[in-house]
C-alpha positions in Angstrom: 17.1 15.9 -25.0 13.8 14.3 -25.1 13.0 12.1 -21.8 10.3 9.6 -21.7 9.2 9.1 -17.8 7.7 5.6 -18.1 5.4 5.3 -14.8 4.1 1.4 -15.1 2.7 -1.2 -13.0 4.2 -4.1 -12.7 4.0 -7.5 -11.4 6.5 -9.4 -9.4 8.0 -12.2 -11.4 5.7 -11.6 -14.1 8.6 -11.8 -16.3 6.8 -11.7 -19.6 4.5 -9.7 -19.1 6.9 -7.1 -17.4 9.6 -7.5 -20.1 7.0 -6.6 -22.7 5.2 -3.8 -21.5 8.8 -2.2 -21.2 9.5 -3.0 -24.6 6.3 -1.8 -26.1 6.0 1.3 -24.2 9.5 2.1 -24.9 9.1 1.5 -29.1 5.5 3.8 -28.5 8.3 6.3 -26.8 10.5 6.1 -29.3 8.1 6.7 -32.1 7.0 9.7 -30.4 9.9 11.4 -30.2 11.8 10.2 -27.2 15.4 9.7 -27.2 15.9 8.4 -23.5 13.0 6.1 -22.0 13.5 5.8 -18.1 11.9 3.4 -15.8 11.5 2.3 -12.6 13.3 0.9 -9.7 13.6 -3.1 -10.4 11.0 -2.7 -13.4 12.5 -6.0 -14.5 11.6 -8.2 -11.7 8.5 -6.0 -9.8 9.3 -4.7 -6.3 9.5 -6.1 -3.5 10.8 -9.0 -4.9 11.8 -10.3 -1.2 13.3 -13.8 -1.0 12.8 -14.2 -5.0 16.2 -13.0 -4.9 17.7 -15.6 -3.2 17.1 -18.1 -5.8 19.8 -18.2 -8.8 17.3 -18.8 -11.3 15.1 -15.9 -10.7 17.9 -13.4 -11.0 19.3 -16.1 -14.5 15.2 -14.9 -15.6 16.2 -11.2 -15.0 19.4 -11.0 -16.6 17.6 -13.1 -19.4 14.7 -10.7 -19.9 17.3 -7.6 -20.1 18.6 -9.1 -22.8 15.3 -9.7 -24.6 15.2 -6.0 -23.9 17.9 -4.7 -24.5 17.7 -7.0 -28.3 14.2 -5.3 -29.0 15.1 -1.8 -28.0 18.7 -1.9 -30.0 18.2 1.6 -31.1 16.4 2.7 -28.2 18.2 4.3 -25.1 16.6 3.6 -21.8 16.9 3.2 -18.5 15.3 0.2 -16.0 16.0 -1.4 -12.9 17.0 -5.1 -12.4 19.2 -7.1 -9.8 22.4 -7.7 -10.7 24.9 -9.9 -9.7 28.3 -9.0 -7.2 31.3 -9.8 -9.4 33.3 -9.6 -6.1 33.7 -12.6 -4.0 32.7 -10.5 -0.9 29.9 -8.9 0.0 26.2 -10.3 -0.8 25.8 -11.6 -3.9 23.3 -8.9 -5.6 23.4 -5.0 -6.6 20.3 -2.9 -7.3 20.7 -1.2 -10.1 19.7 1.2 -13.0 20.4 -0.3 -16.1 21.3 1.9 -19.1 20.9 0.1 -22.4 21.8 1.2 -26.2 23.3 -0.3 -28.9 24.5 -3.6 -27.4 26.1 -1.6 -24.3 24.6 -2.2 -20.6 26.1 0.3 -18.0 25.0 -0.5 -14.3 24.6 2.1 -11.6 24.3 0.6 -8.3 22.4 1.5 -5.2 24.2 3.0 -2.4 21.8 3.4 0.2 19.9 0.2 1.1 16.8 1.3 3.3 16.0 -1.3 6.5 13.5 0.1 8.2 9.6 0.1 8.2 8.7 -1.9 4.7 11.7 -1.8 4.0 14.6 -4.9 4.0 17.0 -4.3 0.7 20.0 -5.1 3.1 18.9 -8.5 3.5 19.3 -9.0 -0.3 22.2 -6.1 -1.4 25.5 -4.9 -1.5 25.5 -1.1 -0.7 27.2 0.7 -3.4 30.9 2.0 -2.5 31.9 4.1 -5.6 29.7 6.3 -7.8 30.3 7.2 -11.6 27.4 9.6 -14.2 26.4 8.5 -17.3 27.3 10.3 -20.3 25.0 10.3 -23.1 24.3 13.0 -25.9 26.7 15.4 -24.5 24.8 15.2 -21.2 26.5 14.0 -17.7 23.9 12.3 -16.1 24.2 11.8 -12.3 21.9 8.6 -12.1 20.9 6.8 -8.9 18.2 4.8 -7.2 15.5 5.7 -4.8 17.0 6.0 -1.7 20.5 7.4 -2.6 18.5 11.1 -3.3 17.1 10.7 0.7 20.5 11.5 2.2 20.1 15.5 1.5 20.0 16.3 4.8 22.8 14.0 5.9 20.3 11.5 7.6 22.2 9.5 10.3 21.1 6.2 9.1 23.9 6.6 6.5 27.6 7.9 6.2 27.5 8.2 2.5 25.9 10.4 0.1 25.6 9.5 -3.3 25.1 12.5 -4.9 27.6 14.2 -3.3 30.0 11.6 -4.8 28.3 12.5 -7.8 29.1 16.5 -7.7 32.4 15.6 -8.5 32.1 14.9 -12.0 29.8 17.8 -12.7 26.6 16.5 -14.1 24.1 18.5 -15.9 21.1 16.8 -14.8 19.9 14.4 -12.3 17.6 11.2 -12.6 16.3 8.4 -9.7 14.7 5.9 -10.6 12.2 4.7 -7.4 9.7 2.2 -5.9 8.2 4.8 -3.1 5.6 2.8 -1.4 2.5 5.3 -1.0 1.3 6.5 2.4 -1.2 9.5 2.7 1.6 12.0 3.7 4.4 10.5 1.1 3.4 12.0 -1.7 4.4 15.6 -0.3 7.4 14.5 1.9 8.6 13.0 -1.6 8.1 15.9 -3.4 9.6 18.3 -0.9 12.9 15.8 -0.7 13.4 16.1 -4.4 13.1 19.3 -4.3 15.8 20.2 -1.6 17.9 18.1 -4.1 17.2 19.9 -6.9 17.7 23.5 -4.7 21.0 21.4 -2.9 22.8 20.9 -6.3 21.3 23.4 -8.8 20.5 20.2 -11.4 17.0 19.4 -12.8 15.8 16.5 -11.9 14.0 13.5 -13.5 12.4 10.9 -10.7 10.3 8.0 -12.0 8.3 6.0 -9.8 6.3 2.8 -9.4 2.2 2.4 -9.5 0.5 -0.3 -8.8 -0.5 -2.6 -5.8 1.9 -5.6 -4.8 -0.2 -7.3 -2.4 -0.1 -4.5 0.8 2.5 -2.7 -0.3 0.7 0.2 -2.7 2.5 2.8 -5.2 1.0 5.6 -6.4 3.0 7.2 -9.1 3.3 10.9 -9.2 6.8 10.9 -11.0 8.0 13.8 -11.1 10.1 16.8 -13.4 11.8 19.1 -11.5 13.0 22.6 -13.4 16.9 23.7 -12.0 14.9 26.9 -10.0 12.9 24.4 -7.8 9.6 23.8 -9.2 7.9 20.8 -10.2 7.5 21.4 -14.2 5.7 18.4 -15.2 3.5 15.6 -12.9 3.0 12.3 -13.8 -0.9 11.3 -12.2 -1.6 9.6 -9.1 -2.7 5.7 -9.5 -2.4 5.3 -13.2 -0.2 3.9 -16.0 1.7 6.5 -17.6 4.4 7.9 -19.9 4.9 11.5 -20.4 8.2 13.1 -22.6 9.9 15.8 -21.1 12.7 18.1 -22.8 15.5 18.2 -20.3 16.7 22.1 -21.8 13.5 23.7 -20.7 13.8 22.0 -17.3 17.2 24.1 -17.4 15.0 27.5 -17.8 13.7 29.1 -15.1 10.5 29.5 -16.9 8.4 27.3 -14.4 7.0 29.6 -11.6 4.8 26.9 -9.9 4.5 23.7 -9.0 2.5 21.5 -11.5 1.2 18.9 -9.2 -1.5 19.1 -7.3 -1.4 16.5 -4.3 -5.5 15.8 -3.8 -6.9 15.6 0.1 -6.5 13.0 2.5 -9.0 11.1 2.3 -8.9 11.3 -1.9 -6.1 9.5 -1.7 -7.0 7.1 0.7 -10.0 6.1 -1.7 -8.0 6.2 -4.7 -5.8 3.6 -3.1 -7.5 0.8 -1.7 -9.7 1.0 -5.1 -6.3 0.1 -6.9 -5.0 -2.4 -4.7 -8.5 -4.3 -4.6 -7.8 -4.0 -8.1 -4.7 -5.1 -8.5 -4.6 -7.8 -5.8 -7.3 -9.3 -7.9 -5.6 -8.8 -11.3 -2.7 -10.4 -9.9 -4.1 -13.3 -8.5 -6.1 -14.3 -11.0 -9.3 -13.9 -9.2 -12.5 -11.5 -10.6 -15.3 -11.7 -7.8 -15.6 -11.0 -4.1 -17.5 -11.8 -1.4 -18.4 -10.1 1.6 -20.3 -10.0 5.2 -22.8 -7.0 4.8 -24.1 -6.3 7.9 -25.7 -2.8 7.3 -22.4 -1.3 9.3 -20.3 1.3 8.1 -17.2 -0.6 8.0 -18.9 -3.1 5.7 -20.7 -0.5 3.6 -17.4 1.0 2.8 -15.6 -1.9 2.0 -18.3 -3.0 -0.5 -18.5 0.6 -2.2 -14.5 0.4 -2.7 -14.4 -2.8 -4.2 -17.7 -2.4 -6.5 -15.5 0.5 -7.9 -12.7 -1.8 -8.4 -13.9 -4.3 -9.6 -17.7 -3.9 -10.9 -20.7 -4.2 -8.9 -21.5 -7.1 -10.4 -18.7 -8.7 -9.4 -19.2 -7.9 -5.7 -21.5 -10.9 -3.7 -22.7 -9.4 -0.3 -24.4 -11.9 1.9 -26.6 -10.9 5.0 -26.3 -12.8 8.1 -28.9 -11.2 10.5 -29.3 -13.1 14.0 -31.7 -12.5 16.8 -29.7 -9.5 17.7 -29.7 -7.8 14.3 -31.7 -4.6 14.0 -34.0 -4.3 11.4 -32.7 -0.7 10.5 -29.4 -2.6 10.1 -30.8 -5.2 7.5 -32.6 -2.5 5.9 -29.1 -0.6 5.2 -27.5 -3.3 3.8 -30.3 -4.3 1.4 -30.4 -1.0 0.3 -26.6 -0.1 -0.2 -26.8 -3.3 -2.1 -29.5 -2.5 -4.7 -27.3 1.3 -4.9 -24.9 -0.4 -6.1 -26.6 -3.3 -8.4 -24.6 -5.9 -6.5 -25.7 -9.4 -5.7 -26.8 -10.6 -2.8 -28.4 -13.0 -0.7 -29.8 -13.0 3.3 -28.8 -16.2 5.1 -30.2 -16.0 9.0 -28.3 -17.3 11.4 -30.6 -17.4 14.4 -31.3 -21.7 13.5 -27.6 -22.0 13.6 -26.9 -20.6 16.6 -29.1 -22.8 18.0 -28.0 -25.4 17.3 -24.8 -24.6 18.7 -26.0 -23.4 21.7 -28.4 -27.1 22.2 -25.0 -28.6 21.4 -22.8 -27.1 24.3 -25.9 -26.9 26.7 -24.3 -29.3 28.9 -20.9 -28.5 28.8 -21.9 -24.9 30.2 -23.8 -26.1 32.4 -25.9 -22.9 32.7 -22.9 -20.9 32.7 -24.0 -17.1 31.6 -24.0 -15.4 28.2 -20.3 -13.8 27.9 -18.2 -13.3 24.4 -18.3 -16.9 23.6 -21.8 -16.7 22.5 -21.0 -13.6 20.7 -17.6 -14.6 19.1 -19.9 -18.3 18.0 -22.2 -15.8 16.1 -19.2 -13.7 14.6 -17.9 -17.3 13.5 -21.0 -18.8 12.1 -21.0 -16.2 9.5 -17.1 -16.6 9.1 -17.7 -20.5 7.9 -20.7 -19.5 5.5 -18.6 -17.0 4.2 -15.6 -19.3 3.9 -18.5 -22.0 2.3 -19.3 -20.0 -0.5 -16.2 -18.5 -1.1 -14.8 -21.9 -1.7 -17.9 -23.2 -3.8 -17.8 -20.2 -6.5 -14.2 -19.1 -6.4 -14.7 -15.4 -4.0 -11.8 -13.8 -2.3 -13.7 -12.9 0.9 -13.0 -9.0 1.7 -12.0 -8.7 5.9 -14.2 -5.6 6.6 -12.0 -4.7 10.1 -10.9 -1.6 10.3 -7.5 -0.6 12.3 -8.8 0.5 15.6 -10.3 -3.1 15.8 -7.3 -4.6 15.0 -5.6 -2.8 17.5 -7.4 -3.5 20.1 -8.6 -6.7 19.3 -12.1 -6.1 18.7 -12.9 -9.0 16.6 -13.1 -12.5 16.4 -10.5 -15.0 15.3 -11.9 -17.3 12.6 -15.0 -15.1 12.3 -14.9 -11.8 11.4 -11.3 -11.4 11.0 -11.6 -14.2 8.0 -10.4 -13.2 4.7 -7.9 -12.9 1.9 -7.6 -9.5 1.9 -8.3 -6.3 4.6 -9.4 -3.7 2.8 -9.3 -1.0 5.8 -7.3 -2.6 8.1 -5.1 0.4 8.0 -7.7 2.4 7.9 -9.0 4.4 11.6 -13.0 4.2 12.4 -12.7 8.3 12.5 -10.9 7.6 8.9 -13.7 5.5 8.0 -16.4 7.7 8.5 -14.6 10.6 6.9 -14.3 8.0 4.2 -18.0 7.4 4.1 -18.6 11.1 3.5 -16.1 10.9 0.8 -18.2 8.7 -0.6 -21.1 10.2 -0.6 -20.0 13.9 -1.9 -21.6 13.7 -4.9 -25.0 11.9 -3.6 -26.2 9.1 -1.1 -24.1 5.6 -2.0 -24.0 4.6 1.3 -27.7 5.3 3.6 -27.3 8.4 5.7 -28.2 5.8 8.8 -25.4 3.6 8.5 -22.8 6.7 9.1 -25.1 8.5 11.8 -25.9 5.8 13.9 -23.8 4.7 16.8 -21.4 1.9 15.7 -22.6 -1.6 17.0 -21.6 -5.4 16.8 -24.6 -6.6 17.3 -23.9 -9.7 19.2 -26.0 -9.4 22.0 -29.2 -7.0 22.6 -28.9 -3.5 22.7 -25.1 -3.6 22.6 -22.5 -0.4 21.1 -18.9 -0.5 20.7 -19.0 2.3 23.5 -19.9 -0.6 26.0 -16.2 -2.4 25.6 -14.1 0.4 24.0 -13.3 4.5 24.9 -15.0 6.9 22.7 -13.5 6.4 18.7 -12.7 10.2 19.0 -10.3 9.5 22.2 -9.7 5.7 21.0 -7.9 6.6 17.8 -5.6 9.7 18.9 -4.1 7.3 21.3 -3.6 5.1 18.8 -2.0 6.9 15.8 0.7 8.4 19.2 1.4 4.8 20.2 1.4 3.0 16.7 2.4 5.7 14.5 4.5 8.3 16.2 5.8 5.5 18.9 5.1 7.5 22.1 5.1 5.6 25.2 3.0 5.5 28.4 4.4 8.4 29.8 4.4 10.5 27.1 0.8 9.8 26.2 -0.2 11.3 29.5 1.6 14.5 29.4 -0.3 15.1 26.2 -3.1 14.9 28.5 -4.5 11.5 28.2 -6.2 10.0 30.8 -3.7 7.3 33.1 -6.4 4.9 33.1 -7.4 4.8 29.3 -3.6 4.8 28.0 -3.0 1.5 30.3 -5.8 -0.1 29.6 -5.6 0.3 26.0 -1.7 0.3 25.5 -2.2 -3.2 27.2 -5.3 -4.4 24.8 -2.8 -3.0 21.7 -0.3 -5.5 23.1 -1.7 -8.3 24.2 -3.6 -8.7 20.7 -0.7 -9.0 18.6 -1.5 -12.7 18.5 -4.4 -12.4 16.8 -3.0 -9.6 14.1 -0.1 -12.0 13.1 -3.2 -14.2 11.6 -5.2 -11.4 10.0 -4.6 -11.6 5.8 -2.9 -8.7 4.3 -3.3 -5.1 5.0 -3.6 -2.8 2.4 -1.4 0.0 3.2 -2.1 3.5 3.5 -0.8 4.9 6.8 3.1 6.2 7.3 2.8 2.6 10.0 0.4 -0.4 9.0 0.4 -3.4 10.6 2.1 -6.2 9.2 5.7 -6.1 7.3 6.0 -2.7 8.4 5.2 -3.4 12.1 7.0 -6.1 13.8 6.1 -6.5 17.1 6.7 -9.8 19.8 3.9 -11.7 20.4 4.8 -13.3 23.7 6.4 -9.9 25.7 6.2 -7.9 29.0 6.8 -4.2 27.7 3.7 -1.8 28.5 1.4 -5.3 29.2 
């Protein structure tokens, strides 16, 4: 049998537009040969739908546009996802399903295991699938589930059910999961290596189709996947991008395939290849075509601009320069020229007059009090309002150019440089940004060699360096990733040898900024723990402070 993985992006309650790119692609499918068409995990509606699925009329849309569907593709068999309702007056009112679809007939297979836990909150919205059945089709018994039901191989104790042992029972000749696998630098290969104990658990090829595409943080990167019965991956669907790929089921039966065809590209590749798409998207999405940015002639700036000139056009990318009386001139001179690199707008706007005036206003309510952060954080949220100004006078998103170990710690300023309607590398480490500069710069100089050598500054006050306020980045973001991503506390930290003094102090900086992250706009996602949905942290609490 020829199978058609269908590996599209789609847009939360974007009915129509949804509705017909499954249609189309699954006539171009058809035409080509294709005698099952499979999609993704709630294809109909876009995922994560979240608290769309508590009003009755969104899921009256989705049942609505299966029906369009399933009317257009009479003679076409396929497979999507959708909500569906509970006929049973207990339980919550919705199933996630896969939908099979031919010839008037719909089959639903629902969802057993309902993840909760980092991005994840289906059992807020679903009933957890009690009993398991296969679809048979073309002489074929097809053990079919959804995303998370294949992550039980290794009995994980978060559930007592395993679908596809339920499913053993009726002897299947081939597996297929249909998925929405948010990306994270490392998922790609603990996906792949999942599958793959399935596939070697149950001696069944395997067909998994997943999501691409940005939904506002939350960022998919494809990679579907064909696995042979021996093991190997025997066809990859490509990372960040639209498509659809036929695969005959009978020679994923052979044992023909003797390596994996998918290559996973490095760290950092995928990184890039990421935030480029969900500038991309978030844009699409919204409607919105230009952004605007603070360029300062710092790397995390310089970055940020690079990623979203590649996202969205240079020429679509403002950058306005706000030097002060503390700016460098080496500093101004990067930005102009990673500007004119790139063929991007821009346009220098001095703030030293505006300062000023700030400072002649509140003269005598310091009352000669010294120079401290309130000076600096007034500079930081001068340029915030210009930015703001012009973003509301020609339509800009403003780009947040913070990275994460900022955010952690707090290093920024409410209202000023943590403005924005998106964060570009807010998840994103100031090691991880530098290796990301580099990145950049493989194949020549994007970004000015000065901007990555020189030693990271603010430049809010004379002569200053993040070293002045913050440990070393090198020390500064191990401790990090072991608190935020791996969850170790104090005393774990310090039998991996760091310091007492630097784990308080920071730990303590971590939490007592959480305040000003619960204001910061949406992350863009790229770590296995971002903040934001995936992070929920009290703002007001005593633990570690």
């Amino acid at each position: 049998m020829k199978i058609a993985l269908a590996q599209l992006n789609y847009h939360i309650g974007n009915f129509e537009a949804n509705t017909q790119k499954i249609i189309q692609t699954a006539q171009s499918a058809a035409s080509k040969g294709a005698e099952l068409v499979v999609f993704a995990e709630l294809a109909i509606s876009g995922y994560p739908p979240r608290d769309f699925l508590e009003f009755d009329d969104f899921i009256s849309r989705c049942e609505h546009e299966l029906e369009i569907i399933a009317s257009a593709c009479h003679d076409i068999p396929l497979i999507v996802g959708s909500p569906v309702r509970n006929p049973s007056p207990k339980g919550k009112r919705l199933y996630n399903a896969a939908v099979f679809l031919h010839k008037g007939e719909k089959k639903y297979f629902k969802k057993g295991l309902l993840p909760n836990y980092d991005v994840f909150d289906e059992y807020r919205y679903f009933e957890p699938a009690k009993s398991f059945d296969i679809l048979q089709f073309k002489g074929q018994k097809i053990a079919l589930t959804v995303c998370e039901d294949l992550w039980n191989v290794s009995d994980n104790p978060l559930y007592t059910i395993n679908p596809m042992e339920e499913l053993m029972r009726h002897e299947p000749d081939l597996m297929i999961n249909i998925a929405a696998s948010p990306f994270d630098y490392h998922q790609a290969v603990k996906r792949r290596e999942v599958l793959r104990q399935n596939v070697k658990r149950y001696g069944l090829p395997l067909i998994y189709v997943n999501h691409v595409g940005a939904q506002t943080e939350l960022l998919f990167d494809g990679g579907s996947l064909a696995f042979a019965q021996n093991g190997f991956v025997a066809e990859a669907l490509p990372f960040f991008e639209e498509s659809v790929q036929l695969v005959d089921s009978e020679r994923l039966h052979q044992n023909q395939i003797q390596a994996d065809q998918q290559q996973v590209p490095s760290k950092m590749s995928l990184i890039h290849d990421a935030l480029v798409m969900g500038i991309r998207n978030y844009f699409q999405k919204l409607g919105f075509k230009k952004a605007i940015l603070g360029l300062s002639g710092g790397i995390d700036s310089a970055v940020t601009m690079v990623l979203a000139a590649r996202a969205l056009g240079s020429e679509n990318v403002f950058a306005l320069l706000m030097p002060s009386q503390y700016s460098s001139d080496h500093s101004v001179n990067d930005a102009l020229e990673l500007a004119k690199n790139l063929g991007s707008p821009y346009q220098t706007t001095p703030i030293a007059s505006i300062y000023q005036s700030y400072e002649n206003e509140l003269k005598s309510t310091f009352n000669g009090l010294p120079f401290d952060v309130t000076e600096e954080n007034i500079q930081a949220r001068i340029r915030g309002v210009l930015l703001m100004a012009m973003s509301n006078k020609f339509g800009y998103i403003l780009l947040n150019t913070s990275n994460k170990s900022e955010a952690a710690v707090g290093y920024g300023t409410l209202y000023g440089d943590m403005n924005g309607g998106l964060s570009v590398l807010g998840d994103v480490y100031k090691t991880e940004v530098f290796a990301l500069a580099r990145f950049i710069n493989k194949d020549g100089e994007v970004i000015p060699e000065n901007t990555i050598t020189k030693p990271p500054s603010a430049e809010l006050r004379p002569d200053q360096k993040d070293s002045d306020s913050l440990p070393d980045y090198e020390i500064l973001d191990q401790l990090l990733f072991y608190y935020i991503e791996e969850r170790k506390g104090p005393d774990q930290l310090m039998a991996m040898g760091f310091e007492a003094g630097i784990v308080s102090r920071v730990l303590k900086m971590v939490n007592t900024n959480e305040y000003k992250r619960y204001q910061t706009p949406p992350i863009l996602r790229v770590s296995p723990k971002a903040f934001g949905m995936g992070r929920r942290m009290p703002i007001v609490a005593k633990y570690l402070s």
